[in-house]
N, C-alpha and C positions, 0 to 999 in steps of 0.2 A: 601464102601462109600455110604451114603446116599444121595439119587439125591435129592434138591430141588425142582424141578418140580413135582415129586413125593409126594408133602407133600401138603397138603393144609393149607390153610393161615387159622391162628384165632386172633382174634380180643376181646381182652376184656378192659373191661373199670375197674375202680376205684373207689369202693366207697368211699363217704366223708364221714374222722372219727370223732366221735361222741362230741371229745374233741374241735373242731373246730365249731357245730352247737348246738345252746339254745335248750335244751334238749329236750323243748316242741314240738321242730322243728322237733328233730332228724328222728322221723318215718317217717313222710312227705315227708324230703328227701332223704331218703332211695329209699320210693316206686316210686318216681321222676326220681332220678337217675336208678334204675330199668329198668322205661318205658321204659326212653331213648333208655338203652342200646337194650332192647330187641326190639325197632321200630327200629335199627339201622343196627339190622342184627347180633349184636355182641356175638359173642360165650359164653362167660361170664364176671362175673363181679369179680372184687379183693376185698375181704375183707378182712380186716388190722388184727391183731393181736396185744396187746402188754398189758402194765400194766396198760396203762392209759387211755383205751379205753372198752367200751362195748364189749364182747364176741362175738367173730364173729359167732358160731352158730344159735342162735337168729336173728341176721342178715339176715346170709343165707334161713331160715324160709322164713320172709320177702320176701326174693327175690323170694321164691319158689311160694308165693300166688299170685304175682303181676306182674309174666310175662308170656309167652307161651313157650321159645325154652331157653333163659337166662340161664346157670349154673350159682352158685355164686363158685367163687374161694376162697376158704376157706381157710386161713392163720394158719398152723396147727405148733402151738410148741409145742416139745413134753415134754417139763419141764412142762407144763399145764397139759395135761392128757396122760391116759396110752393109748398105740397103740388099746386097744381093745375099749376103751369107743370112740374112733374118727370112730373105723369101724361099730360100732354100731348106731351112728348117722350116718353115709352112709346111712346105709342100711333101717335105721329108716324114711329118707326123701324119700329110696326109695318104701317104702310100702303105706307109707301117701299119697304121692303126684303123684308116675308113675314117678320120674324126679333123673335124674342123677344131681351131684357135678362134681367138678374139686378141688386138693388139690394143693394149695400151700405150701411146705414142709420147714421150716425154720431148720437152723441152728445153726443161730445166734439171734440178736437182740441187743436193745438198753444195753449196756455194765453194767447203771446202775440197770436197770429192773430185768437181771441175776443176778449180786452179791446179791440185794435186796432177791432172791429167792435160795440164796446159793450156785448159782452154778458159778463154776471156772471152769470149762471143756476148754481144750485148745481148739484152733479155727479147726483143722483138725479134732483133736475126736470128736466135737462136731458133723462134717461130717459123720463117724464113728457110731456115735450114730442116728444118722438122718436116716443114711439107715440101721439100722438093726430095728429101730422105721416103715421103710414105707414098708423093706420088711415082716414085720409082719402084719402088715395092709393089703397088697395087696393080702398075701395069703390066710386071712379071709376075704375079699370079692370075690375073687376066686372063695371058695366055693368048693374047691379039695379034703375035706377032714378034720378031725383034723388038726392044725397048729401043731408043734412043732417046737421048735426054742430055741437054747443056746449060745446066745453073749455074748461079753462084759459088754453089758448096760441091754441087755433085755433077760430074760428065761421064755418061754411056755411051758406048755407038755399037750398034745391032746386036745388043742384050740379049739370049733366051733359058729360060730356066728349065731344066728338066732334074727332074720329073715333072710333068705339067701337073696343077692343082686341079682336081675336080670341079666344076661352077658352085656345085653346091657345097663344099666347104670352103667359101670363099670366106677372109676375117671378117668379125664385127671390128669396125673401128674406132678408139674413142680418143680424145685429146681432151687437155684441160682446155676448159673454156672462159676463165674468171678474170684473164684480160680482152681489150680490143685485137691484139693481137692473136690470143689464142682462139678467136670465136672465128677471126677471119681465117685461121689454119684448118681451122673446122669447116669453115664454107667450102675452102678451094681442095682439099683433099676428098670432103663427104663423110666425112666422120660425126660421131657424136660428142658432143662440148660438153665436159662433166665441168659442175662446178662443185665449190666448198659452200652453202648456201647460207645467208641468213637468216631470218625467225620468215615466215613467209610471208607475214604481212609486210615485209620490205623487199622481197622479191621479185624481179620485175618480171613479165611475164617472159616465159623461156623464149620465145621467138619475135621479142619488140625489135628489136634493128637486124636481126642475121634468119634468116631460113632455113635453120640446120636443128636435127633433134638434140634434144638437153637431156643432161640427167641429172642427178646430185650425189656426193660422198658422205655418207653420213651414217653415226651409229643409234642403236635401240637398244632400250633397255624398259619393259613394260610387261606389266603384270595387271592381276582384275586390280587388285587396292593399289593406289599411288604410292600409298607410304612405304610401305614394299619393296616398289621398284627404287624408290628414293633411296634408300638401305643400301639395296643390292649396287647401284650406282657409286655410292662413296665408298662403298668397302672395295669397291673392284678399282676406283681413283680420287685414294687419300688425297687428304691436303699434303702438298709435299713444297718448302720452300722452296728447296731447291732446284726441282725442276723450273719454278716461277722463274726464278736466276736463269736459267738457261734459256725457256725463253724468250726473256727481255733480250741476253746477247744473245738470240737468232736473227731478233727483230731487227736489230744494228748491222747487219748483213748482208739481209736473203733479199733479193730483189723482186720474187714471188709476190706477184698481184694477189693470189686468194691469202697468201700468208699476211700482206699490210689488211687489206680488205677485215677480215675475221677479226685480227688484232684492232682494231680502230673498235671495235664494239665491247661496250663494258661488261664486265661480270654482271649474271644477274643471281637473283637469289635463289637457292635451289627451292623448288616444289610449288614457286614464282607462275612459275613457266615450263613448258617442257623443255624448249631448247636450254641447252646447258652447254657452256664453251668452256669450264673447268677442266677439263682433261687438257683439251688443247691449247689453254692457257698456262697449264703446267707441264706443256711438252712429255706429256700420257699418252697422246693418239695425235693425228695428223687431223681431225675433221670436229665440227661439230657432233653433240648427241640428244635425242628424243628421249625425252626421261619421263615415266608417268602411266596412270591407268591405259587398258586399252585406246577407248572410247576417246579419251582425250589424247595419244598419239597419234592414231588412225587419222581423227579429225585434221594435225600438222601432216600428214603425208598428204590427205586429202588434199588440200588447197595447194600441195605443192604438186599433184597429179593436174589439177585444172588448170595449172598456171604454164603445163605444157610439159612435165617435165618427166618421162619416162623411163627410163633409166637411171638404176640406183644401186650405187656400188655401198654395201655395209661394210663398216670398220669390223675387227676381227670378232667374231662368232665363238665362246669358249665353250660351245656344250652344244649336245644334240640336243638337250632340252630346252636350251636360248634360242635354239631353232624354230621350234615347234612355235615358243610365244613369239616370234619375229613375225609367223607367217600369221596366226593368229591376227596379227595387228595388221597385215596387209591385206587380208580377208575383208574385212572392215573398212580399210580406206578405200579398197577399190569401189566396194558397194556405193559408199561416202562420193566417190568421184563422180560413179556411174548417174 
């Protein structure tokens, strides 16, 4: 069993995608959100993936020129390129720059984006397919040798990459975790299993059936006074019906285990509780959010730190000063955990 005290905490932020900011903006804040992240202590940053958005390579570029200690967490599908053109730009950042990545490893994605790109793969094989795409990748940056490799999805024979990757900026790796399938992609690849998480007293403990580190996706929004943070939370995601509309038709869809998961739990009241699923019940954000006083956020991370769970990707960050109060609040859990 892997002890949680044993693991140390990471912290990554969320880029904003491209499809959300006037394009002329796009780069500005890019290197904005960067700063932030990298004056904030934060391990790295997420960068998105998908049909409708800017190439998160490019991206990760960006990130690499504009901060000092920052990974960009790179959103890697493998319908998009073959496992050798992604270890290539690894290793490509790492000759350029001296600087390690982190891979974010998908599965799945938006339902229409796939059929758009022909593919029908059921939701388990696509798992299937995911790790034998990341254990191909991990062995070329290894650097052990020729790869060879005969899957289902992917066949090598005497693979080598060059430029070879440094040992020490080998990726952090992480994959969704919030099916059976995605936990076991996680065991057999060595990755970390992020989920979309519940209120934590429903939580099961990160490591009850799989031996792999966990983390969670989730946002914050906390101040000293609750009511405050309450404010600041609705105004930043109105009631909107029509996102609610939208979705309900996602739900009829997306075959995403954290998306039924999430969705099967009722709205609660706001200021109830901290956890708030409004945003992503009106398709605002992709994750649950921590809403509330310090002391009574801290306390939710807290028991989701003892429950095993070390790693923690936040939803998008709009300010250096939502900075400051994020880490505020993890100052506190950690203590809380400790």
């Amino acid at each position: 069993m892997i002890s949680p005290a044993s693991q140390p905490l990471r912290l990554y932020s969320t880029c904003p995608q491209s499809k959300d900011i006037p394009a002329a903006d796009y780069l500005g804040t890019v290197i904005a959100h960067t700063r932030w992240s990298d004056d904030a202590g934060f391990a790295g940053m997420l960068v998105y993936t998908d049909n409708g958005i800017v190439d998160p390579w490019p991206v990760a570029q960006v990130v690499l020129q504009n901060s000092r200690r920052l990974r960009p967490l790179v959103a890697v599908q493998p319908i998009y390129r073959p496992p050798y053109t992604a270890a290539k730009m690894v290793a490509t950042f790492g000759l350029l720059h001296g600087r390690g990545v982190a891979l974010n490893m998908l599965a799945g994605g938006f339902r229409n984006d796939l059929v758009a790109l022909g593919d029908t793969t059921p939701h388990d094989d696509r798992y299937v397919r995911t790790t034998e795409y990341t254990l191909i990748l991990r062995r070329l940056l290894d650097d052990s040798g020729p790869v060879s490799f005969a899957g289902r999805y992917y066949t090598v024979n005497n693979l080598t990459l060059t430029p070879a990757l440094p040992r020490e900026l080998l990726p952090d790796i992480l994959i969704s975790g919030s099916s059976d399938a995605g936990m076991k992609a996680a065991q057999d690849i060595g990755a970390v299993a992020v989920r979309y998480p519940r209120p934590p007293e429903e939580e099961d403990d990160a490591d009850q059936r799989y031996d792999v580190p966990c983390g969670i996706r989730v946002g914050i929004i906390s101040r000293h006074d609750a009511g405050e943070a309450w404010r600041i939370a609705q105004a930043r995601f109105p009631d909107d019906r029509k996102g609610a509309i939208r979705h309900r038709l996602a739900m009829t869809v997306s075959d995403s285990a954290w998306h039924q998961q999430l969705s099967t739990l009722g709205e609660r009241a706001a200021s109830e509780t901290p956890y708030w699923l409004g945003p992503f019940q009106r398709s605002q954000t992709f994750c649950p959010y921590l809403v509330g006083a310090y002391d009574t956020v801290a306390a939710e991370l807290a028991r989701y730190m003892t429950k095993g769970y070390r790693s923690f990707i936040l939803d998008i960050v709009p300010s250096a000063e939502e900075f400051a109060h994020i880490k505020t609040v993890f100052d506190k859990a950690l203590e809380r955990a400790a």
